[in-house]
Backbone bond lengths (Angstrom), bond angles and torsions (degrees), N, CA, C in turn:
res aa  C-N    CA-C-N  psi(-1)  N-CA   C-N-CA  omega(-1)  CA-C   N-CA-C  phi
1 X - - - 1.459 - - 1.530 109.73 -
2 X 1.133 107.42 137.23 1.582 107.63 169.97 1.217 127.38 -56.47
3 X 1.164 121.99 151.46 1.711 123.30 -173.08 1.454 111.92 -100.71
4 X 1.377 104.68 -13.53 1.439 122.72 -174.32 1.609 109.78 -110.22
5 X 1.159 129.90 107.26 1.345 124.47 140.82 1.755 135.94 -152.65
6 X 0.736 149.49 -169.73 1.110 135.78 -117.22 1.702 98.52 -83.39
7 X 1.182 121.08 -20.12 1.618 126.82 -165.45 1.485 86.52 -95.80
8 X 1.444 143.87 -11.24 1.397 131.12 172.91 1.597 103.81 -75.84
9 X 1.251 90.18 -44.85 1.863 114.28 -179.81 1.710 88.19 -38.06
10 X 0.850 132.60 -90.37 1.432 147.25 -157.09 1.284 109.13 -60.16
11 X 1.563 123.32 -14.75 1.571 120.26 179.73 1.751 92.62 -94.34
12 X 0.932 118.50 -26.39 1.703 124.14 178.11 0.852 112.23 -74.33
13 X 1.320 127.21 -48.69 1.647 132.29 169.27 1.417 125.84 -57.07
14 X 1.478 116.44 -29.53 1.219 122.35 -171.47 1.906 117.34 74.62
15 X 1.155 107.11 10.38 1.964 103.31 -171.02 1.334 97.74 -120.19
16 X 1.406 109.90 144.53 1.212 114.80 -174.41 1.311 145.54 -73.25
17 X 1.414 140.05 125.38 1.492 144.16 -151.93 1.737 93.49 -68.57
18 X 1.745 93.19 117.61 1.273 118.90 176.73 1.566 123.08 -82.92
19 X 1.799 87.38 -49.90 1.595 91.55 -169.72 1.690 139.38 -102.69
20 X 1.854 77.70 33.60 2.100 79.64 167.14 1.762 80.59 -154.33
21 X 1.077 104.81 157.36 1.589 122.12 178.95 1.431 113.92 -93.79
22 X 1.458 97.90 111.72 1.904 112.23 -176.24 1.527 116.67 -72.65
23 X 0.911 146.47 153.33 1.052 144.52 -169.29 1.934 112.79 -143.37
24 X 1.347 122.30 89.21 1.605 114.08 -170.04 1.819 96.09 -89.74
25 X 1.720 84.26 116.89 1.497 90.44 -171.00 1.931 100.25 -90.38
26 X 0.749 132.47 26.72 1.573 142.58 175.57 1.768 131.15 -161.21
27 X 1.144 111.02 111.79 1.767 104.56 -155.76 1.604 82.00 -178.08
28 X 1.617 93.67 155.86 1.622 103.53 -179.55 1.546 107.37 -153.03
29 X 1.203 107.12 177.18 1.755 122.72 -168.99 1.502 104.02 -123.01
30 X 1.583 99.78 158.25 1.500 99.50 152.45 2.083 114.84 87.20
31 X 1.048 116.63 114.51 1.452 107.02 155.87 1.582 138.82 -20.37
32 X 1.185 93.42 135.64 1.676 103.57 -179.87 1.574 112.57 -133.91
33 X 1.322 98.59 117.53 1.598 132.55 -159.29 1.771 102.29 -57.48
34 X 1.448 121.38 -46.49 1.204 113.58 164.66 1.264 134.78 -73.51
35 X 1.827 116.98 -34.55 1.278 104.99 175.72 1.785 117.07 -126.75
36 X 1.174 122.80 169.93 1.561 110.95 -153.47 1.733 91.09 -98.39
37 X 1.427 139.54 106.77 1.327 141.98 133.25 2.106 121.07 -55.35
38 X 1.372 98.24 130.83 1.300 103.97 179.16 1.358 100.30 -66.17
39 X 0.872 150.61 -55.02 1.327 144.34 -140.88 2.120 125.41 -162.39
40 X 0.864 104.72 48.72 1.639 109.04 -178.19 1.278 113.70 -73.89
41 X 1.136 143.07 69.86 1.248 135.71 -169.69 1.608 103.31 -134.01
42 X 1.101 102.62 -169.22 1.824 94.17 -167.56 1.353 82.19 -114.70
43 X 1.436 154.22 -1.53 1.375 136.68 169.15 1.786 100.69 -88.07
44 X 0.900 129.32 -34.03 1.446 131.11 152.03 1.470 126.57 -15.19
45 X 2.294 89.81 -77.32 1.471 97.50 -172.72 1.521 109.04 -73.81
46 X 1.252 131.24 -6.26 1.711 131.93 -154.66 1.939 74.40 -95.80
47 X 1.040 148.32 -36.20 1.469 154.56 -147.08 1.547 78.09 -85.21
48 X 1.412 102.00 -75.53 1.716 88.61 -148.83 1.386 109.16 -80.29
49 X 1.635 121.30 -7.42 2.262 105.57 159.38 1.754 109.68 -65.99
50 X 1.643 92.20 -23.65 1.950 77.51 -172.54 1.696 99.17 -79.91
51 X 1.382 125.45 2.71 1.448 118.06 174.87 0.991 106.76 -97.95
52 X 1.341 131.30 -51.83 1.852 124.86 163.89 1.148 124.35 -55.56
53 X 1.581 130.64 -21.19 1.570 129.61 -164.04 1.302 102.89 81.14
54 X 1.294 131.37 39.17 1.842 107.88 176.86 2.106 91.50 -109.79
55 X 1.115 82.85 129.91 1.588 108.42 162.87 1.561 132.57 -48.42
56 X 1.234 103.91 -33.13 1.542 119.36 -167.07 1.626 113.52 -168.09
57 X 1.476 122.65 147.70 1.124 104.06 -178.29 1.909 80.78 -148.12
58 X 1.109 109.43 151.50 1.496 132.41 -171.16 1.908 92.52 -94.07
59 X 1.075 115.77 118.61 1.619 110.54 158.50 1.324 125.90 -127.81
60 X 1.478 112.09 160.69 1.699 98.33 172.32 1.563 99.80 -148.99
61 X 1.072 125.24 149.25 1.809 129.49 -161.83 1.925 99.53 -70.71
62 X 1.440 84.02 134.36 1.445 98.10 164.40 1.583 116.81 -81.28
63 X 1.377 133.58 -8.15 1.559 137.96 154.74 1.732 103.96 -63.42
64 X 1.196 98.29 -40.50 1.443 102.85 -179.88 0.745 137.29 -57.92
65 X 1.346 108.07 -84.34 1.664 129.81 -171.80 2.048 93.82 -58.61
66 X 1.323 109.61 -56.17 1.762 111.44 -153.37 1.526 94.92 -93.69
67 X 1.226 134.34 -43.29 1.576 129.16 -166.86 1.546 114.98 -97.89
68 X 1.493 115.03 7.98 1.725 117.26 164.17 2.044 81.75 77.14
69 X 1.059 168.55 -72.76 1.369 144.75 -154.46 1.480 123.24 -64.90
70 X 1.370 85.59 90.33 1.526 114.41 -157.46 1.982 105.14 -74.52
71 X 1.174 94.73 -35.69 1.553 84.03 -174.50 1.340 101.54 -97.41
72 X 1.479 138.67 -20.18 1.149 115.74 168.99 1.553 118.68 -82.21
73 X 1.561 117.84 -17.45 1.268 95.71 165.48 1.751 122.53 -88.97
74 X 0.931 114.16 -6.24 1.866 118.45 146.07 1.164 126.02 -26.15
75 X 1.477 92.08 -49.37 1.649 100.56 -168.57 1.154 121.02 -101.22
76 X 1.361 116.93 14.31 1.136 140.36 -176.11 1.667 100.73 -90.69
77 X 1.382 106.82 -56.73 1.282 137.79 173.63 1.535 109.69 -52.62
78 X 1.266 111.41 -54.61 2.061 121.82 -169.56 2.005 75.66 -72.48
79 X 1.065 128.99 -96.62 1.447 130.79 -158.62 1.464 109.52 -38.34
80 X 1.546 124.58 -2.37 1.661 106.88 173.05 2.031 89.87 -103.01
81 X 1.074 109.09 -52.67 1.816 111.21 178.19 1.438 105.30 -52.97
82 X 1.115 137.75 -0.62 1.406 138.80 172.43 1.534 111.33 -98.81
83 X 1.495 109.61 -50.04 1.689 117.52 176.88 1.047 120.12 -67.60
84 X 1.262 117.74 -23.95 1.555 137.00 -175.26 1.609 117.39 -140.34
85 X 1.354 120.25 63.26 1.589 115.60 178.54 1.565 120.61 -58.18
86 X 1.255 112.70 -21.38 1.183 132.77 -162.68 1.205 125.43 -76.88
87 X 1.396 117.03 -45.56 1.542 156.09 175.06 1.688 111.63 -103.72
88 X 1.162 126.01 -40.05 1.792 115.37 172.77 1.276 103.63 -118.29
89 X 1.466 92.52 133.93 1.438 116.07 159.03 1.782 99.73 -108.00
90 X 1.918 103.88 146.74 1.162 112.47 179.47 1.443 121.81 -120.80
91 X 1.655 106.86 141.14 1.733 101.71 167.99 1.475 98.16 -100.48
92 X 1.237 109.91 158.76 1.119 142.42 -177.31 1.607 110.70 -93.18
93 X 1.276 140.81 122.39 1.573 128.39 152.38 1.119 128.02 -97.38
94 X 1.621 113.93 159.98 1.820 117.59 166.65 0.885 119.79 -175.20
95 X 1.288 104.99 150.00 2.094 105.42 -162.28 1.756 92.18 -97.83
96 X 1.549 94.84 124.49 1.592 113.18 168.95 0.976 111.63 -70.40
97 X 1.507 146.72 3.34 1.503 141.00 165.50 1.723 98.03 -61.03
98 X 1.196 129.98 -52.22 1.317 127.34 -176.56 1.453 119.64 -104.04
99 X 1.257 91.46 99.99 1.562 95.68 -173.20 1.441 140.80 -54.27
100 X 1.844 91.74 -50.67 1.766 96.78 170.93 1.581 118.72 -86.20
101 X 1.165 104.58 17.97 1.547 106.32 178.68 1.989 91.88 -107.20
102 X 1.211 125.26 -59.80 1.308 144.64 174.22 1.916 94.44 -41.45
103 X 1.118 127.23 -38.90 1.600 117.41 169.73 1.300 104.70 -100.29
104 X 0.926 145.55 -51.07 2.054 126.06 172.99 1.437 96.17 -45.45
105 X 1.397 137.47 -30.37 1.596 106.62 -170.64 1.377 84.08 -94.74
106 X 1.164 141.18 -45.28 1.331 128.56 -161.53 1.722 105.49 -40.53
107 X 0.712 97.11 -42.46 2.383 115.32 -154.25 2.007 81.56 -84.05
108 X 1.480 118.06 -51.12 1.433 107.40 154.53 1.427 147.41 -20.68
109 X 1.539 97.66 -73.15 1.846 107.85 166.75 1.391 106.61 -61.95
110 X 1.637 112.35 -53.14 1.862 98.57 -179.38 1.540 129.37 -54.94
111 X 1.333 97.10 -22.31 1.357 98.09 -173.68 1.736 98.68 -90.67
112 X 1.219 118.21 -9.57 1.908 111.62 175.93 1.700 92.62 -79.51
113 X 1.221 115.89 -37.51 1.879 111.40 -146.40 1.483 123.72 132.78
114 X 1.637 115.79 3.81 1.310 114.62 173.20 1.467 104.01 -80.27
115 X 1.227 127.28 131.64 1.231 142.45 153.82 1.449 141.53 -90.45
116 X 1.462 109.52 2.95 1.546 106.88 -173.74 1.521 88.56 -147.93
117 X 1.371 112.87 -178.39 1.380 142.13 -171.69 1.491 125.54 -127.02
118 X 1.277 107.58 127.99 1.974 87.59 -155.55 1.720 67.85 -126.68
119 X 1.428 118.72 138.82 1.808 128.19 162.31 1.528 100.72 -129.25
120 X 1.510 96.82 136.88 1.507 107.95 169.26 1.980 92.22 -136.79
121 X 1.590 104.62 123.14 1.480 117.40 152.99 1.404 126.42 -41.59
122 X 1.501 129.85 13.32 1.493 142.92 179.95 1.291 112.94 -105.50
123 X 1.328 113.42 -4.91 1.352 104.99 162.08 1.606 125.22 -117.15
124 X 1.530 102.68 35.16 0.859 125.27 170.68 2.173 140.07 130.27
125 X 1.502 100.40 -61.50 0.977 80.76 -175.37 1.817 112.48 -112.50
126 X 1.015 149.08 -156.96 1.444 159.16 161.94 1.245 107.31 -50.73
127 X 0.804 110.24 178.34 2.350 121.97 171.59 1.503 100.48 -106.69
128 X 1.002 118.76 -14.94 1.964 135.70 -166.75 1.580 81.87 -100.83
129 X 1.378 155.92 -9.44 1.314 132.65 -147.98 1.346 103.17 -102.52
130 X 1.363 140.52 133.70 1.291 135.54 -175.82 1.662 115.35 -55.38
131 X 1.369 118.65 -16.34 1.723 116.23 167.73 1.294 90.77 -63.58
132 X 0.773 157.48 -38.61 1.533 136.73 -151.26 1.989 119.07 -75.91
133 X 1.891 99.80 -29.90 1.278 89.82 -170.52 1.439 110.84 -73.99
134 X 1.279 140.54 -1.43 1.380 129.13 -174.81 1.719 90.69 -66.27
135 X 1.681 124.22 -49.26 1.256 122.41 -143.19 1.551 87.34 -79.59
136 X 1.299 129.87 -29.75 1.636 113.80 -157.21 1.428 91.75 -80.84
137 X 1.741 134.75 -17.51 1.458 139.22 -154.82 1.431 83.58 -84.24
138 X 1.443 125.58 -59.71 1.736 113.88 170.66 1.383 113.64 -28.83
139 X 1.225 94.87 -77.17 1.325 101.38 -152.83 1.521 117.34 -61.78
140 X 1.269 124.40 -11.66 1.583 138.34 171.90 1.951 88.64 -74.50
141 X 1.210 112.72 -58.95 1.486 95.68 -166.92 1.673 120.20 -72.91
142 X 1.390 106.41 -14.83 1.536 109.76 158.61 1.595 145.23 -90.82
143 X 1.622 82.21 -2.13 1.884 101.94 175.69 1.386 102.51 54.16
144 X 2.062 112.33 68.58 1.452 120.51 -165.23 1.490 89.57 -121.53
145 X 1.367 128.21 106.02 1.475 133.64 -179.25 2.019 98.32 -61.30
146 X 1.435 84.88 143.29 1.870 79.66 179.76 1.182 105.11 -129.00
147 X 1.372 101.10 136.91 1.756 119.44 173.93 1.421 114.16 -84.62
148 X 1.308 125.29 108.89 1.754 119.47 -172.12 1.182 103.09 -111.07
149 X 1.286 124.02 113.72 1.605 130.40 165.55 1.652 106.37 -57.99
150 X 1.733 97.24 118.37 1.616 102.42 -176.12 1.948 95.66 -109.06
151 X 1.553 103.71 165.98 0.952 98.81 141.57 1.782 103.22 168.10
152 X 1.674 94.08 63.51 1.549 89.47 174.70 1.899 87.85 149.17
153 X 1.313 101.86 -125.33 2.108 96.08 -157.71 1.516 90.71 -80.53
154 X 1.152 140.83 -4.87 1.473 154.03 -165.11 1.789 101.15 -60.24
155 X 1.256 104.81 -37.90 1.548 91.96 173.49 1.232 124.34 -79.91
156 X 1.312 98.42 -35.85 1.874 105.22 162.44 1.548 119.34 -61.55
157 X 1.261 138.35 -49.07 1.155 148.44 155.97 2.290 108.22 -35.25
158 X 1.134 88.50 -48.67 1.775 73.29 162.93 1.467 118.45 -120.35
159 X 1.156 119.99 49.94 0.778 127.48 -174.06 2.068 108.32 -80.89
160 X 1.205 95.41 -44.74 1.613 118.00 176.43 1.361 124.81 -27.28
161 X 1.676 85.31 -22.80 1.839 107.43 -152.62 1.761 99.91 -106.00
162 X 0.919 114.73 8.87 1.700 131.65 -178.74 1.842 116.56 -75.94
163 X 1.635 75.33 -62.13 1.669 87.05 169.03 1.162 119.31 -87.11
164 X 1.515 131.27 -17.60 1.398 121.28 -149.76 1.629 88.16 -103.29
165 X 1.345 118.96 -28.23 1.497 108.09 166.30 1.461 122.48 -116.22
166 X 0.962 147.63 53.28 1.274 167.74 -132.70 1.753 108.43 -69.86
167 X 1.219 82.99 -44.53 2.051 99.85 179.67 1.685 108.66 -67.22
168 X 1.767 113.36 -5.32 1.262 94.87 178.77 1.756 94.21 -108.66
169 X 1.566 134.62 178.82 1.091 158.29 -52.38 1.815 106.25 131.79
170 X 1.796 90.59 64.09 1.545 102.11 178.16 1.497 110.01 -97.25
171 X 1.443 111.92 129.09 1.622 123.03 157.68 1.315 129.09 -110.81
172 X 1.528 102.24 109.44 1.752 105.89 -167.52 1.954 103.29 -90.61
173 X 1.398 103.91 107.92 1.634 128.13 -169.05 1.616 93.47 -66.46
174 X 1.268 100.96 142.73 1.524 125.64 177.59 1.145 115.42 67.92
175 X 1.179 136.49 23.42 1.724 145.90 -173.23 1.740 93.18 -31.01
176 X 1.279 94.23 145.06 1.664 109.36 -171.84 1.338 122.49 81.95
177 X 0.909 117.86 -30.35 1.308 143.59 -168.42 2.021 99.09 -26.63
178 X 1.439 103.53 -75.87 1.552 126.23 163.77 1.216 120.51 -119.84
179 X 1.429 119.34 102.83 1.692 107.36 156.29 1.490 78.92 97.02
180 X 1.431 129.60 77.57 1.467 120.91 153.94 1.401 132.45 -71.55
181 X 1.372 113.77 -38.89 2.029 103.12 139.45 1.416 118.29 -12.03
182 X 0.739 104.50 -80.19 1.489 116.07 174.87 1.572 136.12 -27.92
183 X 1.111 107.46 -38.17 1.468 132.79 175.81 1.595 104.56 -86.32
184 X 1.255 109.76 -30.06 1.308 115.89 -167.91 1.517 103.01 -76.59
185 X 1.508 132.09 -60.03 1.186 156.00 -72.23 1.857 65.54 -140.04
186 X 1.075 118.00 -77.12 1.327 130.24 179.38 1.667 106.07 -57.40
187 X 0.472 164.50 -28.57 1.609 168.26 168.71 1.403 107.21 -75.54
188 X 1.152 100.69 -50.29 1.821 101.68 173.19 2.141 101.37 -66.24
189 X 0.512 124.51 -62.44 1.426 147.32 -150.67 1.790 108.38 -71.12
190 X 1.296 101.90 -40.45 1.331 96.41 -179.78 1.681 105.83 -114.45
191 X 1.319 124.68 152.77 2.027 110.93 -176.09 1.194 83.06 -113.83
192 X 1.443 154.41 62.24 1.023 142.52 105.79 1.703 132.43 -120.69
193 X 1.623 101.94 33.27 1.423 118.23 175.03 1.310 88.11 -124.64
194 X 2.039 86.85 131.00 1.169 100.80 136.42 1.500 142.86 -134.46
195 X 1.453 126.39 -141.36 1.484 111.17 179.96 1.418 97.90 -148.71
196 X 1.470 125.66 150.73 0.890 150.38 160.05 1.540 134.17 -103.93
197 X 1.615 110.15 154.60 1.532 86.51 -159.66 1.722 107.03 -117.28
198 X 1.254 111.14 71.07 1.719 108.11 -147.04 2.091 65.13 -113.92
199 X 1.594 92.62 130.64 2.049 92.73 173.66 1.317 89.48 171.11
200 X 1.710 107.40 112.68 1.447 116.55 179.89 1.476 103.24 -48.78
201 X 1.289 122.16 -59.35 1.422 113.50 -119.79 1.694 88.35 -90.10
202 X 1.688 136.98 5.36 1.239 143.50 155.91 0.861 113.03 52.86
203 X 1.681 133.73 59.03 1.694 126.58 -161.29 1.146 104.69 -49.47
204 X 1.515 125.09 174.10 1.585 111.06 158.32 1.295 116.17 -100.14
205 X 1.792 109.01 148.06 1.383 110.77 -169.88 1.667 116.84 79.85
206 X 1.453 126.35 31.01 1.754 110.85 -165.18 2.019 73.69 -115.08
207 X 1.260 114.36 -48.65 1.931 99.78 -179.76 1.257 109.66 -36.00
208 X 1.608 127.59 -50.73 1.476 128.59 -168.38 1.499 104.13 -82.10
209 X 1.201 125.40 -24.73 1.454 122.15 173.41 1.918 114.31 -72.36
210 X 1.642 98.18 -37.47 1.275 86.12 167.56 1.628 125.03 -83.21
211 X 1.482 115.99 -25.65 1.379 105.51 167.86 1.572 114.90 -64.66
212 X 1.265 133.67 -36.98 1.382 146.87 139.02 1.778 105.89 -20.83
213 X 0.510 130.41 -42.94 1.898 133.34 177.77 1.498 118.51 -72.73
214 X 1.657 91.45 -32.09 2.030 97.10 -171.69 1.445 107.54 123.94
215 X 1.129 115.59 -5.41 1.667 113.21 -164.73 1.290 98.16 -94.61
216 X 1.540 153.32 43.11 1.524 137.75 -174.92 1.788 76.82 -94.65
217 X 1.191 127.84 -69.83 1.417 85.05 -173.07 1.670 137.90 -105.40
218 X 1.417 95.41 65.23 1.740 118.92 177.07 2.171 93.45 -118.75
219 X 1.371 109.50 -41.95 1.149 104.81 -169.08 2.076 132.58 -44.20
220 X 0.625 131.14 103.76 1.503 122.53 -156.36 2.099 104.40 -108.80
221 X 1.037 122.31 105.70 1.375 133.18 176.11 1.672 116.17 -57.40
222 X 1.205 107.75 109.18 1.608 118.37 172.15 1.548 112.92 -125.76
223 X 1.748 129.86 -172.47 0.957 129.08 153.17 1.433 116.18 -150.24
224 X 1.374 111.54 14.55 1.731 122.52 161.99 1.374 99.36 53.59
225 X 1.223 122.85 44.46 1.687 117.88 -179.20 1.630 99.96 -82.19
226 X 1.198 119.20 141.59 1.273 92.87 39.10 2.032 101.37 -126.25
227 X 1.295 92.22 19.67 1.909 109.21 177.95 1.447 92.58 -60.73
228 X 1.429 130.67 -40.74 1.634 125.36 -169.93 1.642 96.51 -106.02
229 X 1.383 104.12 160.47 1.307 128.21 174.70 1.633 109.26 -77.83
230 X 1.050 121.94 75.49 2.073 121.27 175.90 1.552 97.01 -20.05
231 X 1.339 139.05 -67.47 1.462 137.67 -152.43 1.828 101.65 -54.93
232 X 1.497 113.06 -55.99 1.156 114.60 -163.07 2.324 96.30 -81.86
233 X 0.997 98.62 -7.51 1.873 86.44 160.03 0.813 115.10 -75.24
234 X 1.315 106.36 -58.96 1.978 112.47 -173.20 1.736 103.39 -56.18
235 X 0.920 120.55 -32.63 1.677 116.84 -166.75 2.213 98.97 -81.19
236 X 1.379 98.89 -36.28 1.708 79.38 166.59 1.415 131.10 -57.07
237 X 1.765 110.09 -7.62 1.257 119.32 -164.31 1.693 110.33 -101.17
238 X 1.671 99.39 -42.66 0.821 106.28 -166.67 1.950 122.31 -77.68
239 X 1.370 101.54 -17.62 1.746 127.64 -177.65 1.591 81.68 -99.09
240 X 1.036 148.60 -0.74 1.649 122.63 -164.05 1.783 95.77 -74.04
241 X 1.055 119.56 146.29 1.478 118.90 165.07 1.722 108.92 -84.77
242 X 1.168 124.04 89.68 1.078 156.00 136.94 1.345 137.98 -139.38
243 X 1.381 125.24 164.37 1.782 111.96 -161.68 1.034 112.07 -79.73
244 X 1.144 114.16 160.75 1.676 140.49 -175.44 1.680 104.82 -43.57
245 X 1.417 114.84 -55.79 1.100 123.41 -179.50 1.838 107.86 -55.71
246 X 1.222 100.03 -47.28 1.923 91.85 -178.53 1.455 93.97 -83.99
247 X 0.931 152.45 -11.72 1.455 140.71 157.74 1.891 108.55 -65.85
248 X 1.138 118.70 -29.46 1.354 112.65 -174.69 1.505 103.93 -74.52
249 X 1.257 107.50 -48.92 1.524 116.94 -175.61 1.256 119.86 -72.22
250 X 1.471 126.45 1.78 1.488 157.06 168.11 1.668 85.92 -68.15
251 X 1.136 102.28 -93.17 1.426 142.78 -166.81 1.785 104.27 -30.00
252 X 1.174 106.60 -30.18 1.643 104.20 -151.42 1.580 105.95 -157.29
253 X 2.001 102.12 -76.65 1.428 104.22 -148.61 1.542 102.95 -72.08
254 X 1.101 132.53 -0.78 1.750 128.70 -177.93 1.491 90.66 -88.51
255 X 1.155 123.01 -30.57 1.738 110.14 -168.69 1.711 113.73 -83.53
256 X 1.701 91.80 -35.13 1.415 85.78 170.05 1.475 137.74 -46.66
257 X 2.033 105.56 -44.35 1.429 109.86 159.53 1.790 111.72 -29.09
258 X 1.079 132.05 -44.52 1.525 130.02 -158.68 1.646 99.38 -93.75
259 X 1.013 121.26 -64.49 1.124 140.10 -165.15 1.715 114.39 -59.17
260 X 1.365 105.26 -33.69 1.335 108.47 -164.35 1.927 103.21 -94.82
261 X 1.514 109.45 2.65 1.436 109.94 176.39 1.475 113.48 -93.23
262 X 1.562 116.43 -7.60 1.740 112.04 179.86 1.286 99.15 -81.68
């Protein structure tokens, strides 16, 4: 396979990929109470897609999803999908320990313009934990794609939720992360999981190992900014030695399947 083609062209060049529409299916807004980010703001992330060329970027609040302040990081979220309909799409968060608060905001964000579901196990309980089915019963009846922060038995633990709701549109975040079998195994196995490739430490060679597995079109392109650097995601994709075509569908056309049904 060539080492050279046209998406290397553009990581060498430094200017941004014009001619297919990127899509960062993982990225977030907003302050985070434990650790200090320079800059998370949505005038930030709109800066650095118009420097890469990405089209759209999926977000969900870091007050939210990781620090339990669920409605202010919402609104963090509703006020960037409002300023920018065009360019953000939003997940919504909520801690399933409280149920009727976790559905008034739910019926909340949908009714501002959030469309997806971002869960992280840090605000408390398992993906296996019975708080959870009120939120997946939403989100099955609103066709709300969900972003699940993985990183270890966590995919097995929701795993349950594959078959039993089939009509939704699961993305297990940081693929590789732990136990890359795993990511695979489930991605292969179910056609409505997928994986994303947001993972600092970027082994070398795990993109071509996962297109190598079967996943070119399960794979879904993020860069979890603003904790990761966007330039150096896009560049694992774009240098990966695989073809242009499974690099495009990296990039974009696998996300569109999800993205293009809200």
């Amino acid at each position: 396979m060539n080492e050279s083609d046209r998406f290397t062209e553009y990581g060498l060049s430094g200017v941004p990929l014009r001619d297919i529409f990127i899509i960062d299916c993982h990225c977030h807004l907003g302050p985070l109470g434990r650790m200090r980010i320079l800059d998370s703001s949505v005038e930030s992330l709109v800066r650095t897609m118009d420097r890469l060329g990405v089209g759209m970027a999926a977000a969900s609040s870091l007050p939210g999803c990781i620090d339990g302040a669920i409605i202010r990081g919402n609104d963090i979220v509703i006020d960037a999908v409002q300023r920018h309909p065009d360019r953000i799409f939003g997940y919504l968060s909520v801690n399933p320990l409280y149920p009727s608060e976790a559905r008034r905001e739910m019926e909340r964000c949908w009714e501002a313009g959030l469309r997806g579901l971002k869960v992280h196990y840090s605000l408390g309980p398992h993906y296996n934990h019975p708080a959870f089915e009120p939120v997946w019963e939403f989100a099955a009846a609103h066709n709300l794609p969900i972003l699940a922060h993985t990183g270890g038995k966590d995919v097995a633990e929701i795993e349950h939720c594959f078959e039993r709701y089939p009509s939704l549109n699961w993305i297990m975040a940081h693929g590789g992360i732990a136990d890359p079998e795993e990511y695979v195994r489930v991605g292969k196995r179910y056609p409505n999981v997928y994986v994303d490739t947001t993972f600092s430490r970027c082994p070398r060679g795990l993109i071509e190992w996962f297109v190598a597995k079967g996943l070119e079109d399960k794979l879904l392109w993020g860069t979890d900014a603003a904790f990761l650097n966007a330039p150096g995601q896009l560049g694992k994709i774009l240098f990966a030695r695989i073809s242009p075509e499974q690099k495009e569908k990296i990039l974009g056309l696998n996300a569109r399947h999800i993205f293009n049904r809200i």
